[in-house]
Backbone as a printed PyTorch tensor [residue, N CA C, xyz], in Angstrom:
tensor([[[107.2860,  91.3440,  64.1050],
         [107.6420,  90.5700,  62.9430],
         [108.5490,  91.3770,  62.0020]],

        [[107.8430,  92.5550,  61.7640],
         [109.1890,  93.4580,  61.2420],
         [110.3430,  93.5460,  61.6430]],

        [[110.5080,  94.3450,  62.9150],
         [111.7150,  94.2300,  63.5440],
         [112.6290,  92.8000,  63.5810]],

        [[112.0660,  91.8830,  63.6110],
         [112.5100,  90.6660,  63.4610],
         [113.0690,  90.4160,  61.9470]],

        [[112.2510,  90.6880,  61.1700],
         [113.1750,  90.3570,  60.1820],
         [114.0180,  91.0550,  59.6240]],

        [[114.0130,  92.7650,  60.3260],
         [115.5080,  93.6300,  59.7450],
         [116.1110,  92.9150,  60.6970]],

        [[116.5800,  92.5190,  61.8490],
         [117.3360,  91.7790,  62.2320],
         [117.8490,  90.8030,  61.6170]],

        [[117.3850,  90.2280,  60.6940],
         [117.7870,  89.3250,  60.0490],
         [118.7410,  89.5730,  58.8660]],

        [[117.9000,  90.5530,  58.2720],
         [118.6730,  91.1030,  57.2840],
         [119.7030,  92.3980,  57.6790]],

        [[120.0040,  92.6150,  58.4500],
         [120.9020,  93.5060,  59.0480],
         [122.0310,  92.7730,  59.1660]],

        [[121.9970,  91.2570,  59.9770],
         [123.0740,  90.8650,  59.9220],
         [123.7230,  89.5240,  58.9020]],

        [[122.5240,  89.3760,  58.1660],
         [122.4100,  88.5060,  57.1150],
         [122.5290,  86.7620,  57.7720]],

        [[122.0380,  87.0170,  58.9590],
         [121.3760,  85.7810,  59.5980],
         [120.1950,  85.0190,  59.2260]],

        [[119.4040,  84.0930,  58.5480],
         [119.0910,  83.3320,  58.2090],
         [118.6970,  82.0490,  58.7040]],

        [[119.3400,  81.6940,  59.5870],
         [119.1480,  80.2570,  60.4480],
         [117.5170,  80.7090,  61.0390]],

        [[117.0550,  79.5660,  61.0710],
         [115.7510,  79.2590,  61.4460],
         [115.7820,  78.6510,  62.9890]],

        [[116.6320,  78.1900,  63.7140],
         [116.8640,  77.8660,  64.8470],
         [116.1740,  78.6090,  66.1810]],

        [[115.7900,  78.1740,  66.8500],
         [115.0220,  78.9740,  68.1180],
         [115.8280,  79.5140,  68.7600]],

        [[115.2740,  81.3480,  69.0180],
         [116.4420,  82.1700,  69.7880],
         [117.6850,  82.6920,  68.7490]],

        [[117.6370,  82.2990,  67.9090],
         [118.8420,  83.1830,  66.9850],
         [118.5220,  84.5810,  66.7170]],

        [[116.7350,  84.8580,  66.3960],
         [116.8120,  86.2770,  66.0160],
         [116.6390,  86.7830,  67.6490]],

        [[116.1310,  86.6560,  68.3370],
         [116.4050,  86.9830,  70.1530],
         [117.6550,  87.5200,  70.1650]],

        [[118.3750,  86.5220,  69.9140],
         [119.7010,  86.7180,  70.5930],
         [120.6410,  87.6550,  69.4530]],

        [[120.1660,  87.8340,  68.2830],
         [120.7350,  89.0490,  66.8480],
         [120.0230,  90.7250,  67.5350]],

        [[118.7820,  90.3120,  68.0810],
         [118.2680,  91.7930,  68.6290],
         [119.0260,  91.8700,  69.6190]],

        [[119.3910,  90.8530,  70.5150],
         [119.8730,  91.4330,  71.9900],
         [121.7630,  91.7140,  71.5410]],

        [[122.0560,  91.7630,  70.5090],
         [123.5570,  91.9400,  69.8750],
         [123.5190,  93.1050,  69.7370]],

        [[122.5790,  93.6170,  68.9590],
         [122.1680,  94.6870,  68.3210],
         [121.9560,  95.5440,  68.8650]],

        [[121.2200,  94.9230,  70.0610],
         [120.8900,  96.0760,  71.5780],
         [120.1090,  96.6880,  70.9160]],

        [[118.9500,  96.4700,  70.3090],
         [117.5730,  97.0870,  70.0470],
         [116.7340,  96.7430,  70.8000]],

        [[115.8820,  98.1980,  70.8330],
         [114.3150,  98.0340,  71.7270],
         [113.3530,  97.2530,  70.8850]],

        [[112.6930,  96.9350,  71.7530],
         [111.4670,  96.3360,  70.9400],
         [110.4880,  97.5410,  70.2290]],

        [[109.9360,  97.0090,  69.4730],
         [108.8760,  98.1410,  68.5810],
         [107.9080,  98.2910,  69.5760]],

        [[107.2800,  97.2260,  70.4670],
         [106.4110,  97.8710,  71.5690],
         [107.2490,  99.0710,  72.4140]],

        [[108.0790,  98.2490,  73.0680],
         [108.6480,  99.8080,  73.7340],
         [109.3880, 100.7640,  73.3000]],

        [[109.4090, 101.1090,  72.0840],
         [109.7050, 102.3930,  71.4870],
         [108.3490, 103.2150,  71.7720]],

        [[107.1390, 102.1070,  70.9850],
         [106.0700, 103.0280,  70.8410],
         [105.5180, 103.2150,  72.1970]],

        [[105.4730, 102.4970,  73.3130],
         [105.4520, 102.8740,  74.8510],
         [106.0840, 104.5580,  75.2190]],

        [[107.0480, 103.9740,  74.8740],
         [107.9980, 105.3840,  74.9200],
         [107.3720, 106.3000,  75.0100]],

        [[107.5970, 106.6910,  73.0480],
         [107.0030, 107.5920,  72.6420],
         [105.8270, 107.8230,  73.1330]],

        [[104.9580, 107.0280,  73.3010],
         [103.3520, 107.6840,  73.8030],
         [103.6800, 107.9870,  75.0130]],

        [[104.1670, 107.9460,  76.0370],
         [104.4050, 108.2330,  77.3640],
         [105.3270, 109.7550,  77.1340]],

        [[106.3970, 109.9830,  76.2530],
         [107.1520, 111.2310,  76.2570],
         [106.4990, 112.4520,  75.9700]],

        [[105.2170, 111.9290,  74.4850],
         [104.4930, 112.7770,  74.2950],
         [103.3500, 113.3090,  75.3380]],

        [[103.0170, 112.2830,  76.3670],
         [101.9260, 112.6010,  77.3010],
         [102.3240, 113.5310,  77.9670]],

        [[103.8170, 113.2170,  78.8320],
         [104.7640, 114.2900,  79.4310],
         [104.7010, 115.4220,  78.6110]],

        [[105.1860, 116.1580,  77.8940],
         [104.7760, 116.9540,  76.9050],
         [103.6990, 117.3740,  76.8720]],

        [[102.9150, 116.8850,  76.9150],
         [101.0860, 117.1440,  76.5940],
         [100.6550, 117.8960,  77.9600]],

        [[100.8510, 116.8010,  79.4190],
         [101.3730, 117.4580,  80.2910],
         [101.1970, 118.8170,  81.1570]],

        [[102.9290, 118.9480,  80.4210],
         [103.7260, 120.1310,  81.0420],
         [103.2040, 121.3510,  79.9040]],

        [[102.4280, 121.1950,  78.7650],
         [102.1690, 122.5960,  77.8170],
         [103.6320, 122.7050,  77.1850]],

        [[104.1030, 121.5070,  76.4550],
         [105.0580, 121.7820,  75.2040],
         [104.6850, 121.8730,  74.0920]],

        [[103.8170, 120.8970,  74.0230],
         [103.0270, 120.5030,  72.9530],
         [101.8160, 121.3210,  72.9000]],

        [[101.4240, 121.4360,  71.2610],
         [ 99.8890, 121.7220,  71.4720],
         [ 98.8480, 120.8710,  70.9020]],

        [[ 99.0910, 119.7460,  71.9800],
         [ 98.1980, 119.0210,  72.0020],
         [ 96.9300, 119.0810,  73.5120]],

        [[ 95.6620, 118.9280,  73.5290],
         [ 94.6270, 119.2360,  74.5860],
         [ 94.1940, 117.8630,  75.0830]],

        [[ 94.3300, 117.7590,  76.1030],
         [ 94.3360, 116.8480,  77.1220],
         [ 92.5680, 116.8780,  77.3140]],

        [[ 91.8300, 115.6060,  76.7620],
         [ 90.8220, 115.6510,  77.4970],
         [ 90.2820, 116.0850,  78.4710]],

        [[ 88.8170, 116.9530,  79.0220],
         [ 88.4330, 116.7440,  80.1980],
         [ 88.6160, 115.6790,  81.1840]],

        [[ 88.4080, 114.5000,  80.6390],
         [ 87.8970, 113.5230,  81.1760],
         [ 89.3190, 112.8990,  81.7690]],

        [[ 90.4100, 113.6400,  81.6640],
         [ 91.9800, 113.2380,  82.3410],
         [ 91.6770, 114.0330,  83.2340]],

        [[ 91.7620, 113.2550,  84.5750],
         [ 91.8940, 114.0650,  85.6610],
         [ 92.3260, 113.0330,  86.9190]],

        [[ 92.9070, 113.7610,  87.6830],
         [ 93.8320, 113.3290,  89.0620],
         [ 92.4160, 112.9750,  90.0450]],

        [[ 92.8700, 111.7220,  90.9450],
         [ 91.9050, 110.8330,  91.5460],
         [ 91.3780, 112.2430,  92.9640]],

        [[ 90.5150, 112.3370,  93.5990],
         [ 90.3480, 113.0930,  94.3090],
         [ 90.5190, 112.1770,  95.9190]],

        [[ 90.8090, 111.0060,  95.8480],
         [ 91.4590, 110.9080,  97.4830],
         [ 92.6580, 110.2240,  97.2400]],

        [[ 93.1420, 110.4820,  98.1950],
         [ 95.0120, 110.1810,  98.8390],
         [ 94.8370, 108.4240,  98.9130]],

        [[ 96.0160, 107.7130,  98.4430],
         [ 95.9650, 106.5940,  99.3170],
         [ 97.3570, 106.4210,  99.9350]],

        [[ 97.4980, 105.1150,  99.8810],
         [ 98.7510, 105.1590, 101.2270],
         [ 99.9670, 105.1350, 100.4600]],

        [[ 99.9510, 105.0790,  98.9070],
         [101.0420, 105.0660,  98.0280],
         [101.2080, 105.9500,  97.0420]],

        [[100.6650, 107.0660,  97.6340],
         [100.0720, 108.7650,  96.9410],
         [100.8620, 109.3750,  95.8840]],

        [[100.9550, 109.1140,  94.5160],
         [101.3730, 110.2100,  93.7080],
         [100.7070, 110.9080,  92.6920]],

        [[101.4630, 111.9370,  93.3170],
         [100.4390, 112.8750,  92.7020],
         [ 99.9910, 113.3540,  91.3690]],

        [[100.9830, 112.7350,  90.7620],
         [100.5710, 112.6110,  89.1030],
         [ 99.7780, 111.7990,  88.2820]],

        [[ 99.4160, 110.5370,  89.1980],
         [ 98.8150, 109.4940,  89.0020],
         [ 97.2790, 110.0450,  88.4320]],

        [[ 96.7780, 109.6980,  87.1750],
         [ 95.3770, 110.2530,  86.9580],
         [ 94.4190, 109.1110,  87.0920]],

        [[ 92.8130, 109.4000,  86.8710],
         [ 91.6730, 108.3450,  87.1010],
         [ 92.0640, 107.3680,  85.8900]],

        [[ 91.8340, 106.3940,  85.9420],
         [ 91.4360, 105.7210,  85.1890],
         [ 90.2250, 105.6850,  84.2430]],

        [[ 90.2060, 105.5550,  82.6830],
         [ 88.6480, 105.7240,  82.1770],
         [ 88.5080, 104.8200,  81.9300]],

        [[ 86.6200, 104.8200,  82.1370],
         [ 86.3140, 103.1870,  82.3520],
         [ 85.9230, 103.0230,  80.7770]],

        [[ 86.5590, 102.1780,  80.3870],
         [ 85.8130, 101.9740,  78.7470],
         [ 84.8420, 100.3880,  78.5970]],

        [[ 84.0020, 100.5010,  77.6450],
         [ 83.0500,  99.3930,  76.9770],
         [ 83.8770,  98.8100,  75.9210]],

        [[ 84.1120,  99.0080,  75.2980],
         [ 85.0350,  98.4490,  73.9700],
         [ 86.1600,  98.3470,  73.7340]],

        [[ 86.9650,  97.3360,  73.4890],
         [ 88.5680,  97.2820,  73.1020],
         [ 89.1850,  98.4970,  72.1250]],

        [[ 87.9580,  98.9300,  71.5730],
         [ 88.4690, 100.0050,  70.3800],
         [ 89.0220, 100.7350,  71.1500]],

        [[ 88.2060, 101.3740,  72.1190],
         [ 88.0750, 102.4600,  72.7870],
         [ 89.1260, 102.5840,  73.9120]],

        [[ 89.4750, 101.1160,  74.6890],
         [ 90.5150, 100.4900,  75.4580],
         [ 92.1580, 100.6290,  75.4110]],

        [[ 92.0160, 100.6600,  74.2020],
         [ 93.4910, 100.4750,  73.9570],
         [ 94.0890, 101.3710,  72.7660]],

        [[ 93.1510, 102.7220,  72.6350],
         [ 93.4860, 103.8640,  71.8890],
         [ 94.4230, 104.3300,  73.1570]],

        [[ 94.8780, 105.9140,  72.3970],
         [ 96.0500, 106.6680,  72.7860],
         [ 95.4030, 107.1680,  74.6890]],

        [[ 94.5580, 107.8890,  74.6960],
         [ 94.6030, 108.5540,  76.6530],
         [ 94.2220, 107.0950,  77.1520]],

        [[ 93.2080, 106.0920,  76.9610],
         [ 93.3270, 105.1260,  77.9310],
         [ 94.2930, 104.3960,  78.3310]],

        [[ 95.2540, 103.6540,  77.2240],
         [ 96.5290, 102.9200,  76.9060],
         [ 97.4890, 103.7600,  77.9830]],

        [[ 97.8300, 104.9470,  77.7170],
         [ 99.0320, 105.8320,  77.8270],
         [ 98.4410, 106.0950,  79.1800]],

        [[ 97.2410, 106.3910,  79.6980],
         [ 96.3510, 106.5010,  81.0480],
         [ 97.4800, 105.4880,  82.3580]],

        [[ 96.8310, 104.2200,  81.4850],
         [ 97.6630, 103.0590,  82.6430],
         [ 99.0350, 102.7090,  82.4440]],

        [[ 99.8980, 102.9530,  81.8840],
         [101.0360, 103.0750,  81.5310],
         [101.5900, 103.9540,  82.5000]],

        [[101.2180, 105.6590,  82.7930],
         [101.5210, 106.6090,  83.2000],
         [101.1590, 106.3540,  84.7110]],

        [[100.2640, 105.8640,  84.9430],
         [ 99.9690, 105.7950,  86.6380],
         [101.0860, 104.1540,  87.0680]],

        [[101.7960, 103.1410,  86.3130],
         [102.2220, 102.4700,  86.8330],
         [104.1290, 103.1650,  86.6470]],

        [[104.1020, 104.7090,  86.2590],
         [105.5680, 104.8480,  86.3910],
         [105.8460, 104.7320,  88.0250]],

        [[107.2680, 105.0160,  88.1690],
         [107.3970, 105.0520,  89.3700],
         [107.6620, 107.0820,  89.9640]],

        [[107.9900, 107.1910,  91.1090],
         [107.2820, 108.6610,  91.2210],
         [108.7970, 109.3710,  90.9630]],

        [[109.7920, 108.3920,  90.7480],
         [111.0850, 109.3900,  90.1260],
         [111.1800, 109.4830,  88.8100]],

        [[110.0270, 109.2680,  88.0860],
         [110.1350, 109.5520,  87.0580],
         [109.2660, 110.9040,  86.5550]],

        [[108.2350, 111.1810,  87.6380],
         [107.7800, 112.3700,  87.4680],
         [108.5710, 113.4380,  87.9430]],

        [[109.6050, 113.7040,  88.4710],
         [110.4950, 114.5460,  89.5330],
         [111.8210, 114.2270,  88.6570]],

        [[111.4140, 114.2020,  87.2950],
         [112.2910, 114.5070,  86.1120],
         [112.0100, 116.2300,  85.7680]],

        [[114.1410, 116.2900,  85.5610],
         [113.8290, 118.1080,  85.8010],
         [113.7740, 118.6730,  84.1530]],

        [[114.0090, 117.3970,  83.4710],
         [113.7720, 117.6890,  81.7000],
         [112.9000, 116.7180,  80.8710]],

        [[112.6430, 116.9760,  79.5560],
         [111.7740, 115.9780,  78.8830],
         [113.4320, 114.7650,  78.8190]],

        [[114.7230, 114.8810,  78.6100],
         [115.9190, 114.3580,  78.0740],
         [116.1220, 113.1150,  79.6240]],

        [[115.6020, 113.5990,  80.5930],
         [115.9320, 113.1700,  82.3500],
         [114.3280, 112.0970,  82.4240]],

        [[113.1330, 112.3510,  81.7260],
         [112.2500, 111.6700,  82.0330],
         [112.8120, 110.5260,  80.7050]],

        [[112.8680, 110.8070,  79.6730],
         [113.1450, 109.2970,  78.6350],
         [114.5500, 108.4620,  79.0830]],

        [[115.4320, 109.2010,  80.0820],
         [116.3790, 108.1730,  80.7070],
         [115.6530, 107.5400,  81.3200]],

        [[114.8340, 107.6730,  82.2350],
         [113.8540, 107.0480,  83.4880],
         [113.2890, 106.1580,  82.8430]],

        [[112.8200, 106.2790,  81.2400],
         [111.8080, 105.0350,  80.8640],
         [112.8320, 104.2040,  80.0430]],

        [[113.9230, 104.7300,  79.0540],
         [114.7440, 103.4360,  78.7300],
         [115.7280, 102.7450,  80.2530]],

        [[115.4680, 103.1600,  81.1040],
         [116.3830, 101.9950,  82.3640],
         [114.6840, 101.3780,  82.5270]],

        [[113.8490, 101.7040,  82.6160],
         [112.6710, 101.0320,  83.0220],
         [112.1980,  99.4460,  82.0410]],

        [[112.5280, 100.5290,  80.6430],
         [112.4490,  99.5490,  79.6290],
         [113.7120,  98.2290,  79.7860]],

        [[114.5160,  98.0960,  80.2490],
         [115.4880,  97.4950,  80.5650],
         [115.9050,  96.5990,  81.7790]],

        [[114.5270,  96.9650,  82.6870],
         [114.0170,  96.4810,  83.5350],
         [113.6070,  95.1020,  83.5980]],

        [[112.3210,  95.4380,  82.1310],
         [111.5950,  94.1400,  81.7250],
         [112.1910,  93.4450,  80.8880]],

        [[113.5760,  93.4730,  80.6520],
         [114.4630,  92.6300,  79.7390],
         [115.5470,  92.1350,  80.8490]],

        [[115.8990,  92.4530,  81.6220],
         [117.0030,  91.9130,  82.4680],
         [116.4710,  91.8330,  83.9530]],

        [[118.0410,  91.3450,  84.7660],
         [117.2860,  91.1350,  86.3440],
         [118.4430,  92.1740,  86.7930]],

        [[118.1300,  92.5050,  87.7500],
         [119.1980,  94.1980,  88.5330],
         [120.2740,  92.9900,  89.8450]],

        [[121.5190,  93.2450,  89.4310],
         [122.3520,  92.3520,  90.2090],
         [123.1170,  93.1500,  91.6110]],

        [[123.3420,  94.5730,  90.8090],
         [123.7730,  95.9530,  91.5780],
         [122.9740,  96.7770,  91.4950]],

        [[122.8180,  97.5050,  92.7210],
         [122.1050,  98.6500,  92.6610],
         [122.7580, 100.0460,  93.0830]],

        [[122.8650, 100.7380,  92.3060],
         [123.5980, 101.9440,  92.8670],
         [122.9290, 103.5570,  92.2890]],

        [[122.8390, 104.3380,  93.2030],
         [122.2560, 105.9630,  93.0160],
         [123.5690, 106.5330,  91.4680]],

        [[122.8450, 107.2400,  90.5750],
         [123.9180, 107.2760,  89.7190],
         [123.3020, 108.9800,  89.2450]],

        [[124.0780, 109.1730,  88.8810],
         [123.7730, 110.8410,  88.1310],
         [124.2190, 111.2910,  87.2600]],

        [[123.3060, 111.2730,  86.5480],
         [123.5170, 111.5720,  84.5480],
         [123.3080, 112.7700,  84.3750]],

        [[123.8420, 113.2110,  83.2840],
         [124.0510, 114.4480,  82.7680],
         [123.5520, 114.8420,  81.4580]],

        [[121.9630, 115.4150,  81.2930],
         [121.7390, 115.5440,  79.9900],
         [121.3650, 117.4020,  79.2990]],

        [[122.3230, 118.1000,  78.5800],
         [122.0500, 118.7420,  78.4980],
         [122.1010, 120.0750,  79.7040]],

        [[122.8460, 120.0990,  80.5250],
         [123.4500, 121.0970,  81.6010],
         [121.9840, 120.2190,  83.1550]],

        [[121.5730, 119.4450,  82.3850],
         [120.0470, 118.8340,  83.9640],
         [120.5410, 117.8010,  84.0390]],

        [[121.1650, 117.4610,  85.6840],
         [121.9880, 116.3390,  86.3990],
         [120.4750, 115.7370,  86.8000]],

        [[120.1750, 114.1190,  86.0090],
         [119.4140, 113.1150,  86.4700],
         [119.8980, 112.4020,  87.4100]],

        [[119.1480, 112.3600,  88.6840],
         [119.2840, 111.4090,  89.7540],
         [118.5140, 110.8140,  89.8280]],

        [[119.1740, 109.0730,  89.7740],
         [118.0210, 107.7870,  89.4680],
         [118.6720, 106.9920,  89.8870]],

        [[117.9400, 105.2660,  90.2400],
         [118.6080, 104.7130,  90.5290],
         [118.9020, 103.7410,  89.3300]],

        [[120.3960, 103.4850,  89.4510],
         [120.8260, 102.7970,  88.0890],
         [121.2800, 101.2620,  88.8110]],

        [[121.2960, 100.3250,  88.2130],
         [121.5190,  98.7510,  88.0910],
         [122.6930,  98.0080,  87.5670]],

        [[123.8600,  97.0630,  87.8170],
         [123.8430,  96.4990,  86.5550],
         [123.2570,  95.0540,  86.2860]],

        [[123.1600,  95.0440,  84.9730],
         [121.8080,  93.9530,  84.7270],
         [122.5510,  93.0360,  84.1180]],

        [[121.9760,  91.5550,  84.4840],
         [122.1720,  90.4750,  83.5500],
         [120.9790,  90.3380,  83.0730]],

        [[121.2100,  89.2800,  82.0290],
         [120.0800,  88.8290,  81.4970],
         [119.6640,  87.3860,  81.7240]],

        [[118.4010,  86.9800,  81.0790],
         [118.0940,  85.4850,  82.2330],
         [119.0730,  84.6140,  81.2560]],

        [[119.1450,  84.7900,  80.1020],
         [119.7080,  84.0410,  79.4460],
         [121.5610,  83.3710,  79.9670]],

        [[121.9070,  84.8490,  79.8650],
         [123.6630,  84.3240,  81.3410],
         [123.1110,  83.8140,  82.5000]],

        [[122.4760,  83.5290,  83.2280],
         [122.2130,  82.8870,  84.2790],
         [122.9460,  81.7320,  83.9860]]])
């Protein structure tokens, strides 16, 4: 709702019409406030992690102890929670988030190479992939290899 209405007032749009502020964010080419804060909780986990941060990773985070047939190895347990409080705080939330990346995003060779991996991801769930092509970015002297898209949106259909 916020974000929605600096959109509004950013471009001094006003119309009440369905899809005008949609289509002022998608001008604007802003993320949504969920997936910023996705983001961020996922960059900081990376971080948390690898020992950038000094932040301490629960005991209770820990990697599943058998293999399955779609094995990565970064993937941690799941915690089982009783309460929504408890559900949808920071290690459970960021828990299932982190086990549904995909495994080129862990085989990021910088923190700058893993937040490319999640804004094309984030961009994912906003558009459909028309091209697909291997692409290699450059952040900071660390060449990211990923696969890049180009995307329409459902709306050009």
């Amino acid at each position: 709702m916020v974000q929605r209405r600096a959109a509004r007032f950013a471009t001094s749009t006003y119309s009440r019409e369905p899809g005008t502020v949609t289509n002022i964010i998608r001008t604007l080419e802003w993320q949504t406030l969920e997936s910023n804060w996705k983001s961020s909780r996922l960059s900081m986990f990376c971080k948390a992690t690898h020992g950038q941060v000094a932040v301490n990773i629960p005991s209770v985070v820990r990697r599943p102890s058998n293999s399955t047939r779609q094995y990565n190895p970064e993937k941690l347990t799941q915690i089982s929670t009783s309460t929504d409080a408890f559900k949808y705080s920071y290690i459970p939330r960021t828990i299932t988030d982190w086990n549904s990346l995909l495994l080129e995003a862990f085989q990021a060779t910088s923190l700058e190479c893993f937040k490319e991996h999640l804004r094309r991801l984030q961009l994912e769930t906003c558009f459909y992939p028309i091209l697909i092509a291997f692409v290699n970015t450059e952040h900071a002297g660390d060449v990211c290899t990923a696969v890049s898209a180009l995307w329409i949106s459902p709306a050009d259909q």
